[in-house]
Backbone as CSV, one residue per row, in Angstrom:
resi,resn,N_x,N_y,N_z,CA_x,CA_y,CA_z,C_x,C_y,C_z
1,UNK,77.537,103.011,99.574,77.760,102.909,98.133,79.099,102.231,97.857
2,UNK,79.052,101.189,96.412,80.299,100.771,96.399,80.608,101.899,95.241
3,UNK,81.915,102.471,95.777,82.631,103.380,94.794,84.413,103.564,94.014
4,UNK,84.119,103.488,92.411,85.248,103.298,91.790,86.017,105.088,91.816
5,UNK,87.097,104.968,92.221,87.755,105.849,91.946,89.013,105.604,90.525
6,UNK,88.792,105.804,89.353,89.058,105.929,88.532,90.776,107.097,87.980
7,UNK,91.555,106.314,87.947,93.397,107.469,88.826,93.096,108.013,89.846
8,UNK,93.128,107.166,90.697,93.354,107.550,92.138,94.505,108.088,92.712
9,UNK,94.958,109.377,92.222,96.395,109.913,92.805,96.074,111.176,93.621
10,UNK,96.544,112.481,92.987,96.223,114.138,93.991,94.929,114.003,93.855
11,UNK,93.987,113.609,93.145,92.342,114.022,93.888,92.242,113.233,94.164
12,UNK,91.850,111.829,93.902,91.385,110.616,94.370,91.610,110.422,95.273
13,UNK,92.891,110.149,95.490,93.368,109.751,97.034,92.500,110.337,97.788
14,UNK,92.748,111.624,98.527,91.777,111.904,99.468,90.293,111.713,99.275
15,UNK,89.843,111.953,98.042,88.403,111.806,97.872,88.231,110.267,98.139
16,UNK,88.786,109.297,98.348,88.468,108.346,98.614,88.874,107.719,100.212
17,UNK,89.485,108.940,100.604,89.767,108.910,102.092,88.621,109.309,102.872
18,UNK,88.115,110.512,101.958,86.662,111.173,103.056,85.720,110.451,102.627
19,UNK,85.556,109.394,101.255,84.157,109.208,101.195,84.083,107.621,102.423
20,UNK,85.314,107.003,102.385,85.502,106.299,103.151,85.203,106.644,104.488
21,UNK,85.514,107.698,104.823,85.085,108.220,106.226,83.522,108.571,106.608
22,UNK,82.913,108.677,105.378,81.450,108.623,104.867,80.622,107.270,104.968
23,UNK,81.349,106.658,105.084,80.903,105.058,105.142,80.903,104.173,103.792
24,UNK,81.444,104.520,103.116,81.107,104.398,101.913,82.262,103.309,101.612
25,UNK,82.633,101.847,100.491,82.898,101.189,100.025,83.636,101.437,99.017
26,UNK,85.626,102.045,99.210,85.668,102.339,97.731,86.938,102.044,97.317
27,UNK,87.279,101.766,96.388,88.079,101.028,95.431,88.816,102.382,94.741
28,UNK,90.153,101.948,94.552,91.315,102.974,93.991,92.056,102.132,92.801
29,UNK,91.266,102.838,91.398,92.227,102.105,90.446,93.516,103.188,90.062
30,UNK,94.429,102.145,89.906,95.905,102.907,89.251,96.444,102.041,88.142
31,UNK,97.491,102.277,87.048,97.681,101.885,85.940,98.267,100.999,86.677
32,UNK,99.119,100.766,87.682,100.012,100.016,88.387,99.949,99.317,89.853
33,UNK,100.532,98.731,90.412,100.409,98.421,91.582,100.522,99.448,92.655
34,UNK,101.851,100.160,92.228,102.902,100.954,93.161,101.891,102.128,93.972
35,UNK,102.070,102.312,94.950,101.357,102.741,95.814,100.223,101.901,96.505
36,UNK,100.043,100.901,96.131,98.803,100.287,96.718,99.017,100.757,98.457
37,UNK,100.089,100.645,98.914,100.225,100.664,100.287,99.090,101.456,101.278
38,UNK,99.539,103.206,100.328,98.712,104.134,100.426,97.266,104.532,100.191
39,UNK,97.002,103.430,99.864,95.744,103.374,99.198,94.505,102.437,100.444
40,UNK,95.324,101.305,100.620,95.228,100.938,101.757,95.146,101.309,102.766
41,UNK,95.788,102.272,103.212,96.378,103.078,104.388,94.757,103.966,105.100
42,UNK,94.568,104.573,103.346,93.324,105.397,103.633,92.189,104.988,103.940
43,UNK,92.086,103.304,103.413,90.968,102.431,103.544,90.186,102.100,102.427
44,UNK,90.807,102.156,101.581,90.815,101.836,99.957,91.405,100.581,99.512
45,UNK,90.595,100.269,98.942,90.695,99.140,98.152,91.745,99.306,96.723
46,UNK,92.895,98.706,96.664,93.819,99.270,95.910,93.164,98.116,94.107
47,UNK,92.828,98.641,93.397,93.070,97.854,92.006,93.705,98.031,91.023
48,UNK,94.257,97.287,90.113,94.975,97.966,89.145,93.916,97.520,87.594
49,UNK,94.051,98.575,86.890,93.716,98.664,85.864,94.253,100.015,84.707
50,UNK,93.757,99.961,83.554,94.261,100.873,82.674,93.011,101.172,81.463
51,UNK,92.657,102.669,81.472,91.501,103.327,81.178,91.692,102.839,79.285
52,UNK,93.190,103.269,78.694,93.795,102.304,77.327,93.490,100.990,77.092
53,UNK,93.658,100.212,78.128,93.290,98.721,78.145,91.915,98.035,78.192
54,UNK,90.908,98.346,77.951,89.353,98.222,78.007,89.646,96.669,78.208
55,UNK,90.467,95.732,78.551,90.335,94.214,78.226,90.767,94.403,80.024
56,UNK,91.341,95.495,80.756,91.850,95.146,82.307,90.593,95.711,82.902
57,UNK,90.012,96.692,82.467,88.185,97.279,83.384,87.522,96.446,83.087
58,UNK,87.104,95.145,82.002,86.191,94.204,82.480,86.872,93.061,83.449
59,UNK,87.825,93.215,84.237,88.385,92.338,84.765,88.195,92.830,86.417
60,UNK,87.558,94.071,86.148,87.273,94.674,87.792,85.936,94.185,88.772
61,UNK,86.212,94.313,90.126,85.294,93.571,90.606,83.739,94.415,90.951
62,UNK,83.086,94.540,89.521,82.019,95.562,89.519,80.878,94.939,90.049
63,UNK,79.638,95.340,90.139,79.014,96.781,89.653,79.295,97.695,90.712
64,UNK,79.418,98.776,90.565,79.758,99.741,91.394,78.773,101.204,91.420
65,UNK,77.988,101.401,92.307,76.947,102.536,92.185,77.579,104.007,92.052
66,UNK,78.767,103.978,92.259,79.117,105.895,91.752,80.668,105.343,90.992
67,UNK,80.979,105.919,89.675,82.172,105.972,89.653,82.514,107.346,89.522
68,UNK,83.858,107.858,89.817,84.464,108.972,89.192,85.983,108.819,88.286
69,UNK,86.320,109.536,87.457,87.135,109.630,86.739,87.822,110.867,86.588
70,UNK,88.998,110.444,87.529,90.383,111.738,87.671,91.433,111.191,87.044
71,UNK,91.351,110.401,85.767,92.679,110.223,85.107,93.692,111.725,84.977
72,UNK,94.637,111.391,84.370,96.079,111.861,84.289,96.425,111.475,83.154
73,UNK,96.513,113.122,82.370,97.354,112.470,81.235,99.023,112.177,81.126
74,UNK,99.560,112.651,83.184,100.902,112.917,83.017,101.527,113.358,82.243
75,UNK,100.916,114.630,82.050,101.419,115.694,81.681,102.044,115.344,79.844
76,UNK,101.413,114.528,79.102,101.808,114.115,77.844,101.024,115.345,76.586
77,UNK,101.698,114.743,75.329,100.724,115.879,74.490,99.549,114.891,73.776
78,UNK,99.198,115.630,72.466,97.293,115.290,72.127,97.823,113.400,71.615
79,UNK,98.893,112.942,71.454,98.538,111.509,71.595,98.081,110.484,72.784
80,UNK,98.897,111.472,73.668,98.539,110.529,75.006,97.067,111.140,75.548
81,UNK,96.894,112.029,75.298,95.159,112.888,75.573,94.638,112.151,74.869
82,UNK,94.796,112.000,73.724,93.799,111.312,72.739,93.541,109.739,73.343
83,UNK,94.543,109.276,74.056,94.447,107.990,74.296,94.020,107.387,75.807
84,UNK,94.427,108.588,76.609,93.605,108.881,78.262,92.298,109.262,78.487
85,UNK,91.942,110.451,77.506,90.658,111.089,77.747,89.818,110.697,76.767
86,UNK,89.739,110.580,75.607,89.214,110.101,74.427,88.684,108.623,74.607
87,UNK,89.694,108.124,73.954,89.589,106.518,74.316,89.550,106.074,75.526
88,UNK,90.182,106.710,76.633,89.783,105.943,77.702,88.446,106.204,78.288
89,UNK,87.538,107.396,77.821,86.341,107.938,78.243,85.311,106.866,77.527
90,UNK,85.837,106.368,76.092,85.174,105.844,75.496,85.040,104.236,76.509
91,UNK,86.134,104.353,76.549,86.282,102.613,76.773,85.346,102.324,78.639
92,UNK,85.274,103.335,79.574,84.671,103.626,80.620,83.375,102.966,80.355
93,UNK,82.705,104.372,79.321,81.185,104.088,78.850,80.789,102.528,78.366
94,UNK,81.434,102.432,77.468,81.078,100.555,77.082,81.297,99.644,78.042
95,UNK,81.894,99.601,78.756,82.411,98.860,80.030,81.173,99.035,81.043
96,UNK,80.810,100.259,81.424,79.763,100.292,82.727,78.518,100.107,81.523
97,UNK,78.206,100.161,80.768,76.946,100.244,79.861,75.860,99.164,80.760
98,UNK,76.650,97.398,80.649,76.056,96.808,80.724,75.096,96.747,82.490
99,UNK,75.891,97.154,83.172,75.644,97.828,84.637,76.125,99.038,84.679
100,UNK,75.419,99.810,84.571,75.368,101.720,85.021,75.602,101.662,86.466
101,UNK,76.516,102.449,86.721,76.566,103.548,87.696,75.149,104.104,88.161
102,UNK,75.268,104.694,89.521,74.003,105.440,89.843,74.355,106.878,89.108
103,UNK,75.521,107.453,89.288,76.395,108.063,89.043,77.752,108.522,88.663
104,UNK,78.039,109.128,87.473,79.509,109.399,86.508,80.216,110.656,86.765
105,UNK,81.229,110.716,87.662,81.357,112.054,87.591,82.625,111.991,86.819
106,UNK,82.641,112.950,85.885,84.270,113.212,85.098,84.776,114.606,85.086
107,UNK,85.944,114.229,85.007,87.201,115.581,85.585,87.510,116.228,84.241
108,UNK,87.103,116.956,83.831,87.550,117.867,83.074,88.393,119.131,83.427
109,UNK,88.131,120.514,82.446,89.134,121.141,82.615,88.703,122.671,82.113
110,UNK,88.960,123.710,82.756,88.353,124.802,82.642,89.197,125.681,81.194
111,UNK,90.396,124.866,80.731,91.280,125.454,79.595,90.387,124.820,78.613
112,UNK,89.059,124.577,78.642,88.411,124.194,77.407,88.038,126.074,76.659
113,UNK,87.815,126.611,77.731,87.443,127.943,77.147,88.782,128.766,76.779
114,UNK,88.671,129.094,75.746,89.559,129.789,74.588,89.840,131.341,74.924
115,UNK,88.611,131.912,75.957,88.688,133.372,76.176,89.231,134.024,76.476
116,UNK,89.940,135.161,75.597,90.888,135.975,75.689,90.778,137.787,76.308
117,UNK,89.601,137.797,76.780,89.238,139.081,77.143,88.848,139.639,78.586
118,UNK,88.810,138.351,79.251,88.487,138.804,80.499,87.421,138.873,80.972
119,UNK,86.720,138.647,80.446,84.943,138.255,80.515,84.664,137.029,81.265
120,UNK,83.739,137.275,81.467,83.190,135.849,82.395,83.191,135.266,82.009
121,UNK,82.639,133.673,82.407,82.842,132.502,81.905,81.617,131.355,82.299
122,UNK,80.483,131.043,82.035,80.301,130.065,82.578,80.070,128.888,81.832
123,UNK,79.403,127.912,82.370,79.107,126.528,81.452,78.481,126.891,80.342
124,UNK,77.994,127.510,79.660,77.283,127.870,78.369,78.390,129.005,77.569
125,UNK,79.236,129.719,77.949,80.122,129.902,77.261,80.492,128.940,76.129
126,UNK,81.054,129.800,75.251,81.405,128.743,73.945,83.000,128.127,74.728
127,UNK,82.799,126.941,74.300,84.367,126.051,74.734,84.895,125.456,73.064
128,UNK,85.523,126.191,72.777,86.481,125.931,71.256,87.737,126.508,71.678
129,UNK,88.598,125.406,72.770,89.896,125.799,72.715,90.676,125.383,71.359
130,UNK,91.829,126.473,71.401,92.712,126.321,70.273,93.905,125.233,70.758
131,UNK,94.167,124.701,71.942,95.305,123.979,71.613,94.424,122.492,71.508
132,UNK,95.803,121.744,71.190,95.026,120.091,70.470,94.657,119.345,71.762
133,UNK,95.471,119.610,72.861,95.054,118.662,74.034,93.437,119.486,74.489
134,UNK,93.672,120.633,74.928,91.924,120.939,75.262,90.845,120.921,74.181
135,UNK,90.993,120.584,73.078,90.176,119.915,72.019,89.491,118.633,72.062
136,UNK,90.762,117.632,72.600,90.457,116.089,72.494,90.231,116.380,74.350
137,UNK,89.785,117.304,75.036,89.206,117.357,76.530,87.488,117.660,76.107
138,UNK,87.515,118.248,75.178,85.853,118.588,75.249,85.618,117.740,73.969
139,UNK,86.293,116.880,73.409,85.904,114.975,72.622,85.394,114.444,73.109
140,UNK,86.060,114.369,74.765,85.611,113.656,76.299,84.585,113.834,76.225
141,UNK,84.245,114.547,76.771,83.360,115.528,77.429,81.704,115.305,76.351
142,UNK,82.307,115.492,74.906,80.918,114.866,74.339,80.483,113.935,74.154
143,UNK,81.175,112.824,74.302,81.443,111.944,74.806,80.343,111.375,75.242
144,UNK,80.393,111.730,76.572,79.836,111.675,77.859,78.384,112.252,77.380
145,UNK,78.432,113.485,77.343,77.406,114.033,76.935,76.038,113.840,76.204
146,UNK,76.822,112.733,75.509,75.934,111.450,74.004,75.553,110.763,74.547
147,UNK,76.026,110.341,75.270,75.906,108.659,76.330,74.864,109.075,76.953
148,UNK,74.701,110.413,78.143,73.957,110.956,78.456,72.527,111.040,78.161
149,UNK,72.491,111.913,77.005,71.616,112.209,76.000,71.176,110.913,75.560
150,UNK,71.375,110.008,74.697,70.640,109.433,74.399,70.651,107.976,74.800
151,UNK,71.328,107.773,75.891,71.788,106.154,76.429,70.767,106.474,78.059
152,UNK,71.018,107.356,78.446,70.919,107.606,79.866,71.885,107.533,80.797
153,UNK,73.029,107.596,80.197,74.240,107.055,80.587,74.550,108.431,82.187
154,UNK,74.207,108.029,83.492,74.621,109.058,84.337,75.908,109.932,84.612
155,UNK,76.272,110.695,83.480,77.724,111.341,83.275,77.156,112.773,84.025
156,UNK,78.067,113.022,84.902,78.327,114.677,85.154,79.525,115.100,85.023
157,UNK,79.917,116.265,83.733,81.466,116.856,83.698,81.558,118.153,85.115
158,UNK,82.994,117.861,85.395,83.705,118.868,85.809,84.559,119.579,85.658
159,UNK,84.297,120.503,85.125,85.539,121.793,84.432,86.439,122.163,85.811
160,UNK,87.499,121.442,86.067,87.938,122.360,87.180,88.919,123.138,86.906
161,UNK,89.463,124.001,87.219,90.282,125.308,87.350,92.179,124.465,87.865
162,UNK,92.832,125.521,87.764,94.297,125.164,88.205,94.272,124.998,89.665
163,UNK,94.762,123.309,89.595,94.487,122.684,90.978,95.971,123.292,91.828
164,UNK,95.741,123.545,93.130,96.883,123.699,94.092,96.690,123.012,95.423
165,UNK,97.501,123.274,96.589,97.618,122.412,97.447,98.675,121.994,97.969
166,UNK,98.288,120.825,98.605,99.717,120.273,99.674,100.768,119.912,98.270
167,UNK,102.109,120.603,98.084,102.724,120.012,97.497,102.653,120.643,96.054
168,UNK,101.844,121.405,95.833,101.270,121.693,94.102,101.132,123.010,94.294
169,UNK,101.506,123.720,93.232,101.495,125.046,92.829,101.877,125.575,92.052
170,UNK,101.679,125.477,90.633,103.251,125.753,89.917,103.578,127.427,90.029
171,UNK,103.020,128.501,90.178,103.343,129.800,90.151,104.020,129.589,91.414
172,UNK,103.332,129.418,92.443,103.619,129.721,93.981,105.420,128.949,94.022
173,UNK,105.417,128.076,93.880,106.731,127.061,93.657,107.878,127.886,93.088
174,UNK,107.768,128.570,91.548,108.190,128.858,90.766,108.476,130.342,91.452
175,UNK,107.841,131.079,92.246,107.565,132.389,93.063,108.936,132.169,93.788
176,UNK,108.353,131.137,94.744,109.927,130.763,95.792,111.303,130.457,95.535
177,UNK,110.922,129.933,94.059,112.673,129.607,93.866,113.366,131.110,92.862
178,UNK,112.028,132.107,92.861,112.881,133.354,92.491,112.433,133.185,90.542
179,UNK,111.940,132.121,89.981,112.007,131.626,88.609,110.833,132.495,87.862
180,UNK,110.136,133.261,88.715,108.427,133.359,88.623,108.352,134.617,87.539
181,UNK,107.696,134.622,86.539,107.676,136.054,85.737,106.647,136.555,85.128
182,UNK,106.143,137.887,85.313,105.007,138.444,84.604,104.698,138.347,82.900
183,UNK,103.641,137.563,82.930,103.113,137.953,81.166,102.348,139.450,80.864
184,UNK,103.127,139.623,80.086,102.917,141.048,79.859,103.034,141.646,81.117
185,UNK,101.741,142.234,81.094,101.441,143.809,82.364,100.764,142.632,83.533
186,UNK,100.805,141.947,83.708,100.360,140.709,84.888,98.978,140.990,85.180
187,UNK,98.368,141.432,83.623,96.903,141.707,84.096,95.740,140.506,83.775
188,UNK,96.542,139.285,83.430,96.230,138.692,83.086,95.591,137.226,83.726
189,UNK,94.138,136.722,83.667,93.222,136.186,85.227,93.797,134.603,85.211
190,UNK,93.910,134.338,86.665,94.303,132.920,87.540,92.733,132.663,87.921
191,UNK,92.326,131.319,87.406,91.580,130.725,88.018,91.697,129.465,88.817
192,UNK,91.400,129.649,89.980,92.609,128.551,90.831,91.656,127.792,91.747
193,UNK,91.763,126.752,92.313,91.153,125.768,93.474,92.311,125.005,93.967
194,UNK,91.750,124.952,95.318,92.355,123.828,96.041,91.894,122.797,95.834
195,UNK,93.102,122.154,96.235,92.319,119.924,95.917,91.345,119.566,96.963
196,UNK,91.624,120.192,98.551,90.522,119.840,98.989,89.089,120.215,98.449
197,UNK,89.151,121.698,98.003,87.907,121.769,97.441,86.884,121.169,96.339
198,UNK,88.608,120.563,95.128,88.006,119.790,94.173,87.226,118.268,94.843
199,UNK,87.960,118.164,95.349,87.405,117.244,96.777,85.841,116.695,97.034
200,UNK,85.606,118.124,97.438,84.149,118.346,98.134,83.190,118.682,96.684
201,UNK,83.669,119.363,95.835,82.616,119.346,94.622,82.851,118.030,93.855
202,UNK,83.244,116.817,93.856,83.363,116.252,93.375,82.442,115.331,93.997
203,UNK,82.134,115.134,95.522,81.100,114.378,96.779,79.703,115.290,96.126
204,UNK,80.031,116.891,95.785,78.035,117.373,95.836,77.978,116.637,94.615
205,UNK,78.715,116.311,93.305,77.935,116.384,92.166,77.713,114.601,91.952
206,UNK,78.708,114.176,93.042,78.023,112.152,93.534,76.798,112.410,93.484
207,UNK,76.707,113.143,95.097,75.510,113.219,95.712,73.897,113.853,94.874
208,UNK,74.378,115.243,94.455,73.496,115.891,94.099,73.332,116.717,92.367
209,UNK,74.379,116.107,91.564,74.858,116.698,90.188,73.744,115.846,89.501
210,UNK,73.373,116.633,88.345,72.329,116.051,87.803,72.884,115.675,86.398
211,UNK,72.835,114.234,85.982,73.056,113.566,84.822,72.742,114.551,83.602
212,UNK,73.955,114.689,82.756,74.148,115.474,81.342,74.938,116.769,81.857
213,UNK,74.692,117.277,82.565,74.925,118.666,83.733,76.295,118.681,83.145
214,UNK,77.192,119.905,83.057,78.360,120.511,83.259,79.157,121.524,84.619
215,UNK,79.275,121.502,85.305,80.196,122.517,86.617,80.891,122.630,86.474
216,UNK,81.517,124.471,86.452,82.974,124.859,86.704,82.935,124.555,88.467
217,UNK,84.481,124.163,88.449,84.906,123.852,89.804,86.170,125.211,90.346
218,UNK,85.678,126.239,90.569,86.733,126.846,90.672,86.760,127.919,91.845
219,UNK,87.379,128.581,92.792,87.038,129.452,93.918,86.296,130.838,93.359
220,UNK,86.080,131.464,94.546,85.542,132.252,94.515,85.656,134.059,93.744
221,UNK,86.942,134.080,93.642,87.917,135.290,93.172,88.658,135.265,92.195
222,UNK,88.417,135.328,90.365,90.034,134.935,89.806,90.725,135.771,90.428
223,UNK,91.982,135.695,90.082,93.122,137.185,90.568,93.628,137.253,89.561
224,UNK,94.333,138.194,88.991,95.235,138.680,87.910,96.722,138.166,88.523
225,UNK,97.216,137.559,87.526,98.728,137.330,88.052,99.403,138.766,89.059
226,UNK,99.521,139.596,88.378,100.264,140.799,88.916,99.587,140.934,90.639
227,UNK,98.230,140.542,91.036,97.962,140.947,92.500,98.313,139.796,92.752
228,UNK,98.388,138.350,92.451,98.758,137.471,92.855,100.235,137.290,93.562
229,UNK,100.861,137.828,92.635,102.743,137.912,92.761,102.815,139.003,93.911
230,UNK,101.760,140.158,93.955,102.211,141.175,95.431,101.803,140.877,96.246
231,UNK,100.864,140.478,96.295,100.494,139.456,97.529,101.072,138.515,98.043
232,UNK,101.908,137.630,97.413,103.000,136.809,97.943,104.182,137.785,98.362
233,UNK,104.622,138.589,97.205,105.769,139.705,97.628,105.583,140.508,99.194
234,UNK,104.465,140.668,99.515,104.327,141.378,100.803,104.176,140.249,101.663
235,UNK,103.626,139.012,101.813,103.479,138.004,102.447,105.107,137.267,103.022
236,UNK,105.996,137.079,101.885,106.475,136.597,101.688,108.536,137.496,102.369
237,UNK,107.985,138.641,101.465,109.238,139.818,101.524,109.924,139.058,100.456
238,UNK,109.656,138.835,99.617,110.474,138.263,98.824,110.274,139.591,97.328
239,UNK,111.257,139.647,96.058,111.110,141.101,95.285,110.030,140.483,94.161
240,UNK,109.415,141.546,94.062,108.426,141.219,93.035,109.170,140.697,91.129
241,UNK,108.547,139.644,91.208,109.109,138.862,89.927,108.945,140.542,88.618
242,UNK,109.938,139.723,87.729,110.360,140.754,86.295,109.209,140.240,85.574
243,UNK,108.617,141.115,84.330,108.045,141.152,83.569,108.540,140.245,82.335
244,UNK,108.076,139.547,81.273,108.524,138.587,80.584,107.503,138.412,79.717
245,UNK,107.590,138.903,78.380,106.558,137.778,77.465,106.527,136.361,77.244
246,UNK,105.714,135.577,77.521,105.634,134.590,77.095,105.758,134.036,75.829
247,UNK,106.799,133.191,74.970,106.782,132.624,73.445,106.046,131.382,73.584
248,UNK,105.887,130.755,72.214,105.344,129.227,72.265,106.299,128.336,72.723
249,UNK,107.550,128.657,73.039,108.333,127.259,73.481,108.231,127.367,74.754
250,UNK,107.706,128.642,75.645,107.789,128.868,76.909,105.981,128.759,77.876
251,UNK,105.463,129.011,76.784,103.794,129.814,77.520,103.269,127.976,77.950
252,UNK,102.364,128.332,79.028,101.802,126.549,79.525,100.670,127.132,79.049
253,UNK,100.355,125.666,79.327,98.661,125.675,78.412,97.699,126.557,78.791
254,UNK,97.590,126.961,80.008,96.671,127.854,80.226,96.847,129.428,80.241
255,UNK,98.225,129.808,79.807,98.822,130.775,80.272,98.326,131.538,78.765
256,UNK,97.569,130.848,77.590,97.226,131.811,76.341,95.674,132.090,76.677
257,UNK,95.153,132.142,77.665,93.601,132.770,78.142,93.760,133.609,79.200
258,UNK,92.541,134.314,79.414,92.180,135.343,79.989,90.978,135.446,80.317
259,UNK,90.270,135.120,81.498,89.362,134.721,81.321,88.683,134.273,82.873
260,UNK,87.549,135.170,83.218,87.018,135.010,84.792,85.842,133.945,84.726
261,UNK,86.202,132.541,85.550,85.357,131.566,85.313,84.387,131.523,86.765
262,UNK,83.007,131.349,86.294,82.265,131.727,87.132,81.846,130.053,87.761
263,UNK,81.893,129.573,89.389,81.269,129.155,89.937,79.768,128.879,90.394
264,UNK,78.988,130.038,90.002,77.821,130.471,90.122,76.976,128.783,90.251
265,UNK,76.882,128.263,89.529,75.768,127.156,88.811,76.325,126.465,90.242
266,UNK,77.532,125.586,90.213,77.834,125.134,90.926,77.540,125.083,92.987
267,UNK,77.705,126.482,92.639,77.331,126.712,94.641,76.036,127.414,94.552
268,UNK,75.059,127.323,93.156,73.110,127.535,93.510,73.162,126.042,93.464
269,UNK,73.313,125.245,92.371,72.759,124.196,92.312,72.773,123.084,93.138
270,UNK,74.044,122.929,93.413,74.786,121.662,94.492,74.811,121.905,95.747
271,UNK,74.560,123.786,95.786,74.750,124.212,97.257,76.396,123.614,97.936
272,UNK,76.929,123.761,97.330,78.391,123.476,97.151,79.276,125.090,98.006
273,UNK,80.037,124.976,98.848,80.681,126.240,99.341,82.179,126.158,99.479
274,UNK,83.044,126.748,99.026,84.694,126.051,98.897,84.999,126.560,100.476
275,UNK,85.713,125.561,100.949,86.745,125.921,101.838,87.309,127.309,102.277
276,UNK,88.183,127.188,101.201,89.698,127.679,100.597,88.691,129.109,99.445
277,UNK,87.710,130.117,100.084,86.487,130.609,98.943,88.012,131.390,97.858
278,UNK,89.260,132.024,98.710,90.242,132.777,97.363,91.533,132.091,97.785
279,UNK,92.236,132.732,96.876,93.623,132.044,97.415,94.588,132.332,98.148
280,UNK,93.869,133.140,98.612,94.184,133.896,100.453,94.162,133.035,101.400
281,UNK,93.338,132.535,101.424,93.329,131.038,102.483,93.916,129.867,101.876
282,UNK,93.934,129.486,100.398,94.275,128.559,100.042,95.682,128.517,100.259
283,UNK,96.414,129.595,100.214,97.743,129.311,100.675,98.188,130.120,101.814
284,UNK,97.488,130.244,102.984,97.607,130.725,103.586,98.806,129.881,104.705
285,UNK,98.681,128.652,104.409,99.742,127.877,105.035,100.760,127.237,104.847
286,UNK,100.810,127.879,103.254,102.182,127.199,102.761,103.272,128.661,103.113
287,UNK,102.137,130.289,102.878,102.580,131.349,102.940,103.776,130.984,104.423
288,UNK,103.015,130.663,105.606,103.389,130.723,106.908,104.656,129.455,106.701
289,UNK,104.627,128.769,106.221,105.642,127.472,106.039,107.136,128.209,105.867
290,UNK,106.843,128.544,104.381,107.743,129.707,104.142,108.118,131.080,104.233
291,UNK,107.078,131.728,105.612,107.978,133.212,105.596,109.466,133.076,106.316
């Protein structure tokens, strides 16, 4: 298959390292040159383009039978969302229209769900988040969904969960330098994946995700912050972080839900199995890095 990787940075990259190792034909777009090296390195085809610029994606060397789309809003607020995920979702669809994909997979985001109680979660849950960036994420997302529906347009979303990994963590990070603090009574649920795993569900739903379809991408266990933090504290010997309410100048985006997101659909349907199934293993080697 020839395949577009669409921000090719923390997921792409590797996903375009293993599909390459798959035999597979695939191309790494970035807004920029910089990194091409690495891109190369993996056996990727480095391109530059920009998801804003709909005048630089007809300039790519298409048709291409799978794309995926792991843009980055680098971390901006609902203008630059509005203009990464929105418009650039838009500008994707018109662009491949005239040659479809066999397959669309897009990266979404599990802070679409608003739920504050601790209840499960799956793809049919209502998704009416309250902040403006996970609003203009499920814009995307219908987006796609339309195109779907009535174009045939081969879109599959992926809700994935708080990505971690080589290098990424923000609790775990924030744990080590001592900075780390309980909301409220720390009873409050982490839904977490590794990148390799986003990885591998990102290859079943190439392979085997069925056009219009939605998947949470997320492990096997939420944890409540509070077992999360003793579990590092005993791992670690390091003192268990202070208690702290969170305000609006302080709380991150995901830190105003509560909320156990279920994998289920994902590992019946795709037959999909994580790695990394809690985050016992997932950091089981950064744990050992740093005791």
């Amino acid at each position: 298959m020839r395949v577009l990787i669409v921000g090719c940075g923390y997921v792409g990259l590797p996903l375009g390292a293993e599909l390459v190792k798959r035999g597979h034909a695939v191309f790494g777009l970035r807004r920029t040159a910089e990194g091409a090296e690495e891109l190369q390195a993996a056996g990727l085809t480095p391109l530059v383009g920009d998801v804003t610029r709909p005048e630089t994606l007809r300039a790519l060397p298409g048709p291409f039978d799978w794309v995926v789309n792991t843009v980055s809003s680098s971390k901006g607020g609902a203008e630059v969302y509005r203009a990464v995920y929105v418009d650039g979702t838009r500008h994707l669809i018109e662009w491949l229209t005239a040659t479809p994909p066999r397959k669309f997979v897009h990266t979404s985001s599990t802070s679409v769900y608003a739920q504050t109680d601790g209840s499960e979660v799956t793809e049919t849950s209502s998704a009416q988040p309250t902040t403006d960036t996970s609003q203009l994420l499920v814009e995307a997302e219908d987006l796609l969904r339309k195109a779907a529906r009535e174009e045939g347009f081969p879109a599959v979303v992926l809700r994935v969960a708080g990505i971690y990994g080589p290098e990424r963590g923000f609790l775990f990070q924030q744990f080590l330098r001592e900075e780390a603090r309980l909301s409220g009574d720390g009873s409050r649920l982490l839904n977490m994946i590794h990148r390799d795993d986003v990885v591998s569900a990102i290859i079943a739903a190439l392979e085997r995700g069925k056009p219009g379809r939605t998947y949470n991408v997320t492990d096997n266990e939420p944890v409540s912050q509070r077992a999360f933090f003793e579990w590092l504290t005993d791992k670690l010997h390091k003192p268990m972080p202070p208690s702290a309410d969170e305000s609006g100048a302080t709380r991150r985006k995901r830190a105003v839900t509560n909320k156990r997101v279920s994998n289920r659909r994902l590992r019946e349907e795709l037959a999909w199995t994580p790695s990394y199934p809690t985050f016992r293993e997932g950091y089981a080697e950064d744990v050992r890095r740093n005791a």
